[in-house]
C-alpha positions in Angstrom: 130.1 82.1 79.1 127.1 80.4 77.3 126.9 79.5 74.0 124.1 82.6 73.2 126.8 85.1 74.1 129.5 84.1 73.1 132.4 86.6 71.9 131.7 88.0 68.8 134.4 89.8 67.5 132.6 92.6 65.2 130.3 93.1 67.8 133.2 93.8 70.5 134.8 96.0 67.8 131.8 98.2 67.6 130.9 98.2 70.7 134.5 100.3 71.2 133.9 102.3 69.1 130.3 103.4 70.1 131.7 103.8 73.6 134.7 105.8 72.3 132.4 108.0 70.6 130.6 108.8 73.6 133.6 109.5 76.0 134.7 112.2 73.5 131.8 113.7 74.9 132.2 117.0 76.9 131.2 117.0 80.3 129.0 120.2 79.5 127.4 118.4 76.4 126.9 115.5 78.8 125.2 117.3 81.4 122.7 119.0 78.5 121.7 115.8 77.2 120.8 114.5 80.2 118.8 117.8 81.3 117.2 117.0 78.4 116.3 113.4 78.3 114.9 114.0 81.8 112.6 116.7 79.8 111.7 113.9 77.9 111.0 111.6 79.8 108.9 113.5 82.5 106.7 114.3 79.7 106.7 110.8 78.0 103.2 109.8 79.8 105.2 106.6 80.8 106.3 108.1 84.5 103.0 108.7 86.4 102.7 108.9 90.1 103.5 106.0 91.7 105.0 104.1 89.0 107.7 101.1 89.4 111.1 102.1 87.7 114.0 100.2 87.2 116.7 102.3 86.7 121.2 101.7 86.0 123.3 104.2 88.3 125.5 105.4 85.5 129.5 105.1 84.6 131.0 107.6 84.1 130.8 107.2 80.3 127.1 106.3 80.4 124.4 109.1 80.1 123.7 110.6 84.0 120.1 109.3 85.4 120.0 111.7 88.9 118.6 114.5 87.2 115.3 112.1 85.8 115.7 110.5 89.4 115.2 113.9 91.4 112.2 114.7 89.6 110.2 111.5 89.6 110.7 110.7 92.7 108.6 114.3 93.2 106.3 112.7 91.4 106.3 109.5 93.9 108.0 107.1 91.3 110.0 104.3 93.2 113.2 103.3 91.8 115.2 99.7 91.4 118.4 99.1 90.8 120.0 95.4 89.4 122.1 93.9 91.5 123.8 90.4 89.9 123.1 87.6 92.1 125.1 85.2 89.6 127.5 86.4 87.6 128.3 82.9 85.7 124.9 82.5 84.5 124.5 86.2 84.0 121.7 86.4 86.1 120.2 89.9 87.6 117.3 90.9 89.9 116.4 94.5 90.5 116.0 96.3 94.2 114.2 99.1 95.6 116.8 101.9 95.6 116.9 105.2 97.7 119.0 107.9 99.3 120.2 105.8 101.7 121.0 103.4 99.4 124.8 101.8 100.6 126.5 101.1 96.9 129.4 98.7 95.7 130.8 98.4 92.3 130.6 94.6 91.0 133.5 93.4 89.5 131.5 93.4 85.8 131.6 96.8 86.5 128.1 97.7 87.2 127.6 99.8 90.6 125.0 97.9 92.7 123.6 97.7 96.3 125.8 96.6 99.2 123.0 94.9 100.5 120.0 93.4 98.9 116.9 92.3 100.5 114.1 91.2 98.2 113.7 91.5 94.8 111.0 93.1 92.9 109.2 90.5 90.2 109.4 92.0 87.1 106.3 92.0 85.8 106.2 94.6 88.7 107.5 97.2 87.3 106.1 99.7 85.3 108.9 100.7 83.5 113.0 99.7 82.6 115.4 102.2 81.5 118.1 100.4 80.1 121.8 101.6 79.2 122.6 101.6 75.5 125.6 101.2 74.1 124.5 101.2 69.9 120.8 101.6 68.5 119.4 101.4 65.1 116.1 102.5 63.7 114.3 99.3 64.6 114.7 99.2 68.5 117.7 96.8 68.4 119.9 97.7 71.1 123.6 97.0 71.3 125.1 96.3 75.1 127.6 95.5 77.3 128.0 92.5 75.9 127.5 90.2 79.1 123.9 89.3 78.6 122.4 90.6 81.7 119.3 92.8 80.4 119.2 90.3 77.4 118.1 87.3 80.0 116.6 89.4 82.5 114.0 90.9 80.5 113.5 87.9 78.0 109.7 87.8 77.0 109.0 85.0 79.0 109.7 87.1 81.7 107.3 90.3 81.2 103.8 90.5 82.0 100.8 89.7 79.4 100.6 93.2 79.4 103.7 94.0 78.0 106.0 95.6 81.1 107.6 96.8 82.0 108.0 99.3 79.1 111.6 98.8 77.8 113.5 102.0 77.2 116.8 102.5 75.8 118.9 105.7 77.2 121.8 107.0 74.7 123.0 109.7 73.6 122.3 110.2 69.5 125.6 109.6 68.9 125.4 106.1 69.6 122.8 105.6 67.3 124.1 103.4 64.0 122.2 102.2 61.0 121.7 98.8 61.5 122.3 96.4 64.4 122.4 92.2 63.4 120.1 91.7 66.2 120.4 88.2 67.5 117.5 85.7 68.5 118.6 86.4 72.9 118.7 90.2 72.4 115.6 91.9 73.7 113.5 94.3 71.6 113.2 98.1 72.8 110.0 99.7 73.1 111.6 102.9 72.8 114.6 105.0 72.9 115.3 108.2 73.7 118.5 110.5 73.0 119.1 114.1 73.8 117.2 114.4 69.9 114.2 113.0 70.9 112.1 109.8 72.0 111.3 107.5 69.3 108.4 104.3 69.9 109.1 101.0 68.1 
């Protein structure tokens, strides 16, 4: 593991709790909130026709993207998906992703293609929705803890432009007062929750 993510105990013990919180969830409340960040979404301006979308095929715990998926891709939105090409340097790249999309789940956990051909640049893509696992008030985003989104979407590797946009998806009950960002963790643009979509 490198030295920028290393195990950090407090984090680790929040982190369990945050993900606790949200497998309490029904599976009716979890369907709502995702009805309803789709809602949110469609309407955020960000997901125009055509536009480049890197997406995260959910755990079961995680908050459901098919619905959001369904619609956009109405809209002609393209979708890609990370698949880790190096798991020891926590390195990621994300793939065009469609129906007939063949999956595997990665031993890190993370459900990916069974197949990948070639990558998408990130600069590319218009915008990232990123699972959340804690947020705070400031876009500081709490993951996984394996660094992946951290080094994939570092600022040196956007475009001058600023994308892709960076959303966080949670559900508001991951949402804490105040996460100790750290200098690798990336900034969000935004987050949105079943309570709304916020801008940083």
């Amino acid at each position: 593991m490198s030295a920028t993510h290393a195990i950090n105990p407090l984090r680790n013990k929040l982190r369990k709790e945050l993900r606790a919180r949200r497998r309490d969830l029904s599976t009716s409340y979890k369907h709502f909130a995702s009805n309803r960040i789709t809602r949110l979404l469609m309407r955020s301006g960000w997901l125009i026709r055509g536009a480049r979308i890197a997406i995260y095929l959910a755990t079961p715990e995680e908050l459901n993207l098919k619905p959001l998926i369904a619609l956009a891709k109405r809209r002609g939105c393209t979708f890609f998906v990370p698949h880790i090409i190096n798991a020891r340097r926590r390195q990621m790249m994300f793939y065009r992703f469609d129906d007939e999309s063949q999956l595997i789940t990665h031993r890190w956990g993370i459900r990916q293609l069974a197949t990948a051909a070639k990558p998408i640049p990130t600069r590319l893509l218009d915008v990232a929705l990123i699972p959340t696992v804690g947020f705070d008030d400031r876009g500081h985003r709490l993951g996984m803890g394996g660094g992946f989104y951290d080094r994939h979407f570092s600022y040196a590797t956007r475009a001058r432009n600023h994308k892709p946009v960076l959303i966080g998806v949670a559900f508001a009950c991951q949402k804490i007062s105040a996460i100790d960002s750290q200098p690798h963790d990336i900034q969000l643009d935004a987050i949105v929750t079943e309570n709304g979509l916020t801008q940083f």
